[in-house]
N, C-alpha and C positions, 0 to 999 in steps of 0.2 A: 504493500500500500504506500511505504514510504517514498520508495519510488514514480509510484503512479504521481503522487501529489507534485515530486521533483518535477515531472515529464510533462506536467502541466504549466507547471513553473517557467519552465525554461522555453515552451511553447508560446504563452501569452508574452513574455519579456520580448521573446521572437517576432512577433507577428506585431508587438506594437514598434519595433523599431522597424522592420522592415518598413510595414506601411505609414506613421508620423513623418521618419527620417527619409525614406528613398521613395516616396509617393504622393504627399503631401506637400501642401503651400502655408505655411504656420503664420498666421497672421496674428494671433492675441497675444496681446501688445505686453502683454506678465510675464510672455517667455523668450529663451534666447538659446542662442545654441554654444555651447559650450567650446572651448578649445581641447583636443585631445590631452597637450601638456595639464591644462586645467581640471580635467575629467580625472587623470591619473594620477592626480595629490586624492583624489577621494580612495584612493583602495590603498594606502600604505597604511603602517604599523599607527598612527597618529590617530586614526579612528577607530584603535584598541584602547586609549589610554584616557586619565584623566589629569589634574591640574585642580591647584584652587592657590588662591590669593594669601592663604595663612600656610602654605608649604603642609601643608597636612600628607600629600601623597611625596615618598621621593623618588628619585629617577627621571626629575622634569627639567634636567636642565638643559634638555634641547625643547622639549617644549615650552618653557620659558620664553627660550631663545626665536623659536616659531610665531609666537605672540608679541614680541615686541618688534621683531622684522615687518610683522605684515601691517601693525599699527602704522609704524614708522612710515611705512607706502605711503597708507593710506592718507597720512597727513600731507605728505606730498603734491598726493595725485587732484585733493582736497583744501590746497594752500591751507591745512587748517589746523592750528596748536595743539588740539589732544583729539585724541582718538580710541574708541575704542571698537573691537570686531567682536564682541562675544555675543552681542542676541545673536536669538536663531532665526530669525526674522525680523521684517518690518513693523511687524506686528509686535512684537517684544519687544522692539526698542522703544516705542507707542505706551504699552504696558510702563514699562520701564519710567519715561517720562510722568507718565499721569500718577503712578504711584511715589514718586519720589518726589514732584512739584504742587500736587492739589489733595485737599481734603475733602470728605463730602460735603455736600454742597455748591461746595466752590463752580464756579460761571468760566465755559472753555469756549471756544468760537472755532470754527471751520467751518468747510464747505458744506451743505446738508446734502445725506444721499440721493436727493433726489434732485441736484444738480450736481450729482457726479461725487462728490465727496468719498471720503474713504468711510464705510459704514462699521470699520471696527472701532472705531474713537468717538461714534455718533450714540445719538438715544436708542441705538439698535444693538451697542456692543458696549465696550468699557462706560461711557457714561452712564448709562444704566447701572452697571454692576459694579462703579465704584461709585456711586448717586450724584452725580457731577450734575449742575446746570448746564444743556448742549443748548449754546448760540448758534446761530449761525448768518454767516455771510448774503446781506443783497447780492440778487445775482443776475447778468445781462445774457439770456439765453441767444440773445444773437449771438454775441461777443464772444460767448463761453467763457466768462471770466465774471468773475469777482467785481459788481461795483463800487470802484474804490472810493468814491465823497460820501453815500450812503453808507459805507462800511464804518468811515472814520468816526461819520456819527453816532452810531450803533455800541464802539469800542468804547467812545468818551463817554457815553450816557449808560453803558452795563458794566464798564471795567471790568474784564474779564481775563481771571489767573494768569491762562494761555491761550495765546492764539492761534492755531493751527493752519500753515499754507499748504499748496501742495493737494491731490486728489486723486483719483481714480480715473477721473476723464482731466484729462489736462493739454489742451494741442495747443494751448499759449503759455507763456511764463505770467507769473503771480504778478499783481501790483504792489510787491513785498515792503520796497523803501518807501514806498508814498504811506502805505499802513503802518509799516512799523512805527514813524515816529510820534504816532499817538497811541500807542499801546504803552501801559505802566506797568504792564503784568511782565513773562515771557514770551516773545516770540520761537516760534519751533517751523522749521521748514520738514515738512515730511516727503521728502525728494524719493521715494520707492520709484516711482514711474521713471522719472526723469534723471536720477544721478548719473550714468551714461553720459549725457547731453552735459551734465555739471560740471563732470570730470574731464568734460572734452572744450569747456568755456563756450558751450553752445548755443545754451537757452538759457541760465540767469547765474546770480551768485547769493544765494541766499549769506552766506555768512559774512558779506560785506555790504545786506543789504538791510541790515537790523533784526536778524535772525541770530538768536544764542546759541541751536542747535541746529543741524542740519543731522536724519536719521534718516533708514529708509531701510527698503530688502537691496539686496545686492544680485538680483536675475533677472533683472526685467530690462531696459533698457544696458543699462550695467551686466556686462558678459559674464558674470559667476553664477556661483552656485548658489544651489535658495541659502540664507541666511540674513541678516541685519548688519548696521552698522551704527556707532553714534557719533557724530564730530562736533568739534564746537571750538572757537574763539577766546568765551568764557570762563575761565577757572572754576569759577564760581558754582556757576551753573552746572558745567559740565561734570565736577566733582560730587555737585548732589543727587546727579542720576546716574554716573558711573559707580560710585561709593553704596549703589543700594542692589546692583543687581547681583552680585553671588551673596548667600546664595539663596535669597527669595525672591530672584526672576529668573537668574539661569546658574545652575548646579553644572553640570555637564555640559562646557563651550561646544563640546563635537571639533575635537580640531586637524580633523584631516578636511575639514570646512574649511578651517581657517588657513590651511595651506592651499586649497583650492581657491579661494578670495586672495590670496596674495599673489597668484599668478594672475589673474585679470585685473588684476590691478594693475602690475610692472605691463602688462598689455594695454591699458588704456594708459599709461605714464607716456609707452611708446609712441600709443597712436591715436590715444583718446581723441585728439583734435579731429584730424580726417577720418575718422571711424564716425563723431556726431556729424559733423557739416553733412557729409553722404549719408544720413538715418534722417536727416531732416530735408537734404534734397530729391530723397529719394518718398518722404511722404506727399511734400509738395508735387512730386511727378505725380504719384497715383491717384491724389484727389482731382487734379486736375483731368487726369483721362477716365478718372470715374462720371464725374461731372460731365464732358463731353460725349459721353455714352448713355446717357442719361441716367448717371445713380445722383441722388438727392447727398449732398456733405453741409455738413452742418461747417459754421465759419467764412463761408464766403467773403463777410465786409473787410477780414484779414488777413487773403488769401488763406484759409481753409486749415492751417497747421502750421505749427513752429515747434511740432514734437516730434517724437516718433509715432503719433497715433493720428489716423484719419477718422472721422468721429460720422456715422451715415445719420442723415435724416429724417427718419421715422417713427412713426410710434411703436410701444415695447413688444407691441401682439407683430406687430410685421416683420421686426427686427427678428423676434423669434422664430418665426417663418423664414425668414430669411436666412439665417444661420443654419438652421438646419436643408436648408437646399443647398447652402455651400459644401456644406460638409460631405452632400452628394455625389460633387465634383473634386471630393480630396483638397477645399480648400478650407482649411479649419478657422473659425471667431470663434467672439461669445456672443454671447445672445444680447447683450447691451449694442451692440451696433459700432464696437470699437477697431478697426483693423492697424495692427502694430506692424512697421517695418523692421524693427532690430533686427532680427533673426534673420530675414531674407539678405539683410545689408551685411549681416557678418558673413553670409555667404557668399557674399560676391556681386549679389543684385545691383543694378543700376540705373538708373532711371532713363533710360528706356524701355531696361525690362518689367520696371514697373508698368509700364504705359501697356506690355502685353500681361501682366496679370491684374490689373483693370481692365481690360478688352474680356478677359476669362470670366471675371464676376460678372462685369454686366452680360455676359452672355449667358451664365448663367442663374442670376438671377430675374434678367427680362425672357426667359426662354426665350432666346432668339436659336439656340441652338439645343440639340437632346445632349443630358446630363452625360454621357458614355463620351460623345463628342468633344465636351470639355475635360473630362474626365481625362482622357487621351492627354488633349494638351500640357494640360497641369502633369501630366507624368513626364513627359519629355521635356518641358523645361525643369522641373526639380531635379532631373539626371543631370543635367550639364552644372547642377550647381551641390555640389554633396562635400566641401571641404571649407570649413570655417576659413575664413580672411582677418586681418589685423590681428594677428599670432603671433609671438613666438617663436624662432626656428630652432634655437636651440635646446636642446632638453638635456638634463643633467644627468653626468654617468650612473650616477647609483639608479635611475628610471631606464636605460637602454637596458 
């Protein structure tokens, strides 16, 4: 039986790399495709062991040494005075902030989910369950941004702990410096989507623009593995939320993670610049031949995107419809209507080729064409593109 469960195992791991990786057009905009060198920090000895802050475990004096190298990146790649890698997510460094910065009660602001915002920090997630007052941001659903005169008044007349930039839907940068300097509380940039674009001086700079923190996941735009990060400017700040996570946020860093975040990192140190500018030229390609083909993108007064995310214009029951007919064609979203270029762009994509995987949606989502007919296409362009780009070349002996 043991067996039979393995052969199942190793069938589904199968079948889903064959078809996501060699068949598939991955457009949601959370995921990325990894570097080999990056993939292979996940299976060494580093994800047997553990670590903690009071030497309680010994034998860690390479992994010490693993955690203060990959910091050290990080500050780098993030022009920014401390650093730390140990959430295991975006989400945990989220956790992280709200339990070390507010008490119940206490009044938070961000985006509300139901213009995009991140709904783990909302009245749907941590606010709740740590009984926070959720503010939140006027918002210009043309613009897709934040109304920043209505916001400032909203701050000055609620005074609110923290305030939260940054979202789930984001194809513009924040009004961050015009907000921050009427906020008394802290400002936090939750850059998950967008660090990528951050790290590459793309789309904004949250910690030079009246942000104490800048945290976020480290897989989405950002070419690593799912995990978190926290940066900041701040002493202050940064020592009251770094000083609380081991170990009642995170016990166990996972630090063949954190070896795998230190190689995307010295990768975007390398090439972070021409890796964003091409993630953003390459979304402005697609909205526009989406648009010219008749798909509906939200943002037009701004030309349509300054992310990595094309944002469609629909409502949730069509978008839903919609996602699921792509998925017919081997072209995968989600169901919010958001299409991510990261992953297509670490592969090589270009904006022209976007122009022919805009040509594939709208063909098939206007059935102008039968599902098998795009399907076809979607496979033969994803063949010509199967080896991550802005990598790497060399890998270190002890991994040959």
């Amino acid at each position: 039986m043991t067996y039979n469960y393995l052969e199942r195992l190793n069938r589904t791991v199968r079948d889903h790399e064959e078809w996501r990786i060699r068949e598939c057009l991955n457009l949601i905009p959370s995921e990325n495709r990894g570097s080999d060198h990056m993939r292979s920090m996940l299976t060494t000895d580093f994800g047997n062991r553990y670590s903690a802050p009071d030497k309680f475990y010994r034998g860690t004096r390479f992994v010490d040494e693993l955690q203060a190298l990959s910091e050290e990146v990080a500050r780098k790649v993030f022009n920014a005075r401390y650093a730390d890698v140990r959430p295991l997510s975006g989400h945990t460094a989220d956790m992280a902030v709200l339990l070390s910065l507010t008490e119940a009660g206490d009044k938070i602001m961000s985006v509300s989910p139901d213009n995009g915002g991140y709904p783990g920090i909302t009245h749907l997630g941590l606010g709740r369950l740590l009984k926070l007052q959720n503010l939140y941001f006027p918002y210009d659903d043309n613009a897709v941004n934040i109304r920043a005169r209505e916001s400032i008044s909203v701050i000055r007349s609620q005074n609110p702990k923290i305030v939260f930039f940054g979202a789930s839907f984001i194809p513009f940068p924040h009004p961050t410096k015009q907000l921050a300097s009427a906020v008394s509380g802290t400002c936090v940039y939750d850059g998950s989507h967008v660090l990528g674009l951050i790290a590459g001086d793309a789309f904004q700079d949250p910690l030079r623009e009246g942000c104490s923190l800048l945290i976020g996941s480290t897989h989405k735009s950002l070419p690593g593995p799912q995990g978190g990060i926290i940066l900041s400017n701040n002493e202050e700040v940064f020592n009251a939320v770094s000083g609380k996570i081991h170990p009642g946020i995170v016990d166990n860093v996972h630090l063949n993670r954190v070896a795998a975040l230190t190689v995307s990192l010295l990768e975007m140190m390398q090439f972070g610049k021409s890796y964003a500018q091409a993630v953003i030229k390459n979304s402005q390609a697609l909205a526009k031949a989406l648009v010219a083909g008749g798909v509906k993108v939200r943002g037009a007064p701004l030309g349509y995107t300054k992310s990595h995310q094309v944002l469609l214009d629909y409502d949730a029951s069509r978008l839903g419809f919609y996602s699921a007919k792509l998925e017919q064609a081997n072209i995968i979203t989600d169901n919010g209507g958001r299409l991510g270029t990261s992953e297509l762009t670490r592969l090589g994509y270009d904006a022209a080729e976007m122009e022919e995987v805009a040509e594939l949606i709208c063909l098939a989502l206007l059935g102008k064409k039968p599902v098998d007919f795009v399907k076809k296409r979607v496979k033969s362009l994803v063949k010509q593109h199967q080896e991550p780009t802005y990598v790497l070349k060399s890998v270190p002996k002890v991994l040959e």
